[in-house]
C-alpha positions in Angstrom: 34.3 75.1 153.8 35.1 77.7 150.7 37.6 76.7 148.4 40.4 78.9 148.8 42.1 80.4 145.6 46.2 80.9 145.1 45.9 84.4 143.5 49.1 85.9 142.4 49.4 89.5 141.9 51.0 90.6 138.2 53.9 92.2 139.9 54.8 89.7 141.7 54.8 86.9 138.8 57.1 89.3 137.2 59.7 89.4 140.0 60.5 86.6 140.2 61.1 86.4 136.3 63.5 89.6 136.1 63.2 92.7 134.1 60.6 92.2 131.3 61.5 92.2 128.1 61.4 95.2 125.7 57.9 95.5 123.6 58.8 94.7 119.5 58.7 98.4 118.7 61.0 99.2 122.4 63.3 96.2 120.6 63.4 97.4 117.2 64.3 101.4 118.1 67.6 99.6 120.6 68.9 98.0 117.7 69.0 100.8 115.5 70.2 103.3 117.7 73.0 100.3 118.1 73.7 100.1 114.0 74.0 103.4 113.9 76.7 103.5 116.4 78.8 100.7 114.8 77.9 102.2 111.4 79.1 105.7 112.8 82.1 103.9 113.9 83.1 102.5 110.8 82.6 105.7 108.8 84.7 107.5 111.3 87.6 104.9 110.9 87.4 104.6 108.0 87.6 108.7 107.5 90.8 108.0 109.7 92.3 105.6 106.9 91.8 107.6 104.1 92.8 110.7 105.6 95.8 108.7 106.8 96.5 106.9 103.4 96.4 110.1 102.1 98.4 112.1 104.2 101.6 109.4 105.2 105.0 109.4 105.1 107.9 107.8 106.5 109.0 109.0 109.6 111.9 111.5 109.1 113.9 110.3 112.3 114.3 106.5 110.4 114.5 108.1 107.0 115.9 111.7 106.9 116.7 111.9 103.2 113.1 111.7 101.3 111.9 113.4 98.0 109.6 112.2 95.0 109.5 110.4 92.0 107.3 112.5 89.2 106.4 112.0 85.7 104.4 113.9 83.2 101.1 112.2 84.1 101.4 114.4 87.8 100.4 117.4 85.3 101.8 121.0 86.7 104.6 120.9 90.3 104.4 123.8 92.3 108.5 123.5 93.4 108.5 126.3 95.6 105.6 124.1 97.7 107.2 120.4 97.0 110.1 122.0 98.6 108.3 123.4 101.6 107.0 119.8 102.0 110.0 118.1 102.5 111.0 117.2 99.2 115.6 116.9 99.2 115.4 115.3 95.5 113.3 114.6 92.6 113.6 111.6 89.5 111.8 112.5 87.1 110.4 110.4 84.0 113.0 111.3 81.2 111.8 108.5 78.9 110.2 105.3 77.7 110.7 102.4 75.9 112.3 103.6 72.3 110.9 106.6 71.4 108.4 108.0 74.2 110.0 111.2 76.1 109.1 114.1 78.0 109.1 117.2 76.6 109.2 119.4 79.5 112.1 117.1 81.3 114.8 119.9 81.2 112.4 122.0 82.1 111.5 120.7 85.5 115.4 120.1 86.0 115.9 123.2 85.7 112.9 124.3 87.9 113.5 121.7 90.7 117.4 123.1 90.9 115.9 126.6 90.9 114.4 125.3 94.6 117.1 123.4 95.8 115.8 120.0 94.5 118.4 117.3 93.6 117.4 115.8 90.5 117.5 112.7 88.8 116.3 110.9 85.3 114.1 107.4 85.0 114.0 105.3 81.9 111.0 103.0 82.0 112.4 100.0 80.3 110.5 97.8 77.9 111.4 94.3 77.8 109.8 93.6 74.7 112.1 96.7 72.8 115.5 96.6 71.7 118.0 97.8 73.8 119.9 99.9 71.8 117.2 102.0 71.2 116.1 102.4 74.1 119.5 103.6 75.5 119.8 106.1 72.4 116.3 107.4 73.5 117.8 108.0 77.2 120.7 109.6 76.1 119.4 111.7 73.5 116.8 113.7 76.2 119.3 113.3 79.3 122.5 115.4 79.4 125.6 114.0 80.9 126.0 116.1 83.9 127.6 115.4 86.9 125.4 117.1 89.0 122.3 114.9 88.2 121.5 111.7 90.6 122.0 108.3 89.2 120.1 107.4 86.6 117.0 105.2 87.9 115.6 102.3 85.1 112.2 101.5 85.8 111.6 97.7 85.4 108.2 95.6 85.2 106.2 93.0 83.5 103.8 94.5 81.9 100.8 93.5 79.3 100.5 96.9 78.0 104.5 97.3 75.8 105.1 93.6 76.4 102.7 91.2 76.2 104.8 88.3 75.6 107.6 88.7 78.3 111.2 87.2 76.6 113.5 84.4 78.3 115.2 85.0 81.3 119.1 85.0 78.9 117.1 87.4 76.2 116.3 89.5 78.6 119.3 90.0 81.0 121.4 90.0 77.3 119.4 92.8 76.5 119.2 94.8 79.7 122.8 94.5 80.0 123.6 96.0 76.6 121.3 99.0 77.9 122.9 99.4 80.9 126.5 99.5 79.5 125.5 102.7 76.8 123.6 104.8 80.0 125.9 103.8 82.0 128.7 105.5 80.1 126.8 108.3 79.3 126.1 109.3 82.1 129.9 108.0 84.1 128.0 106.6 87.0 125.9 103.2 87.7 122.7 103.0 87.3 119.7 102.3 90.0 117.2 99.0 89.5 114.3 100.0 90.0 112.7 97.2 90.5 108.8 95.5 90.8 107.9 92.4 92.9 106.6 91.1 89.8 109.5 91.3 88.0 111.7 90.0 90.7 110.0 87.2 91.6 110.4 85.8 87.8 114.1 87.0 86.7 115.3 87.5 90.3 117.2 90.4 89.3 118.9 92.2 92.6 120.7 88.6 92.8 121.4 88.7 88.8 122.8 92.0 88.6 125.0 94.1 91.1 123.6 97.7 91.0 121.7 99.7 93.6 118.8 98.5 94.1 114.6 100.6 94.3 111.6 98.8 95.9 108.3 99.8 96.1 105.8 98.9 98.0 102.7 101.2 100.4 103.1 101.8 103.3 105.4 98.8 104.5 109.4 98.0 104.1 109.3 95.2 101.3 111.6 92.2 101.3 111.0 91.1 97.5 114.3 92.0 96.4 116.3 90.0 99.0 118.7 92.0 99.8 119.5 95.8 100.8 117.8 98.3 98.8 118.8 102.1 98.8 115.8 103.3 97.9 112.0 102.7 98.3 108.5 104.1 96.8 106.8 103.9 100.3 103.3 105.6 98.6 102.2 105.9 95.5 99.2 108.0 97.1 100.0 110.5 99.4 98.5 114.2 98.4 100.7 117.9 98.4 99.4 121.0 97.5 102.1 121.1 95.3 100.7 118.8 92.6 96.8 118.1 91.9 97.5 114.4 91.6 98.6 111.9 93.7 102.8 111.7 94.3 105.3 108.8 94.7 106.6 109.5 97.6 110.7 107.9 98.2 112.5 107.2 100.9 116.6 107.0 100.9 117.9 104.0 103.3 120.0 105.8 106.0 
């Protein structure tokens, strides 16, 4: 008798296997087209955060008081447009350390009241200059008027004026000096402004009992540990009123 042979058909091996698997050329084009959706993805989001990063501000229904803090470096302010943006107030940089100032400061008071722009001065302190000085350089550029906002003093630790930062009792000698001549300069208190850096080594807003400024991007800080009254809440957001990137401030309802 023949022997008989168990011939199985190609097909049918295959069956019983499931689908075959793509060729290395089929395999190669699947993943690609699948990295270029994730990476199309990513570039979209990501185009979504910058726009966004860009763009943001606080939501007017939590914050309805808003405006910007500007200083010389911000180059040229189209008022008439800050105004249009939303802006109700503006600080601007009066002065620096013990002799640095800005020119063009009652200039852009005078331009920012021109648009119905509240207005206020900041003094970036230097804790590595005398206080005295640095008051007299305030006061020398900033009128008293009654109509300006409270003065703001701008306060961080910082390599570039201070590279070797004094002694918590130096310092809060020094800084209170300062604060007694602006303060009665200008007949009202002052506003800390404040940097988590600063805070987290003098603990200041617990030191001192003035108004206190935060900053932070984006998100309500905590640093100072207790209410603020005002907050930087992007240092990056974009206006056709200015060609550089604002400060953007928020006023605690």
């Amino acid at each position: 008798m023949a022997k008989q042979t168990n011939r199985v058909r190609p097909g049918a091996a295959r069956a019983g296997r499931g689908p075959a698997r793509p060729t290395g050329a089929k395999a190669g084009s699947v993943r690609r087209r699948v990295l270029g959706g994730v990476l199309l993805v990513a570039l979209v989001a990501g185009g979504f955060g910058w726009w966004k990063a860009r763009t943001w501000r606080p939501d007017r229904n939590d914050y309805p008081v808003q405006g910007v803090w500007l200083s010389d470096d911000n180059g040229v302010v189209d008022w008439r447009l800050l105004r249009a943006a939303g802006a109700d107030f503006a600080y601007l940089t009066a002065s620096e350390g013990t002799s640095t100032r800005d020119a063009a400061f009652d200039e852009g008071v005078a331009a920012a009241r021109l648009r119905g722009l509240h207005v206020g001065a900041v003094h970036v302190y230097d804790l590595c200059a005398p206080a005295d000085r640095q008051a007299a350089n305030f006061v020398t550029l900033v009128p008293r008027d009654k109509d300006l906002l409270p003065p703001a003093i701008r306060i961080d630790i910082t390599s570039r004026t201070c590279p070797d930062v004094p002694g918590e009792a130096q310092m809060q000698s020094e800084l209170t000096t300062f604060l007694n001549q602006v303060e009665k300069h200008a007949e009202k208190p002052v506003i800390l402004m404040v940097s988590s850096a600063l805070e987290k080594q003098f603990h200041l807003a617990a030191r001192i009992d003035r108004n206190i400024w935060v900053e932070q991007d984006y998100l309500e800080p905590a640093y100072a540990g207790r209410p603020w009254v005002m907050w930087t809440a992007t240092s990056r957001l974009r206006l056709d009123a200015v060609g550089t990137p604002l400060k953007w401030v928020a006023v605690q309802p």
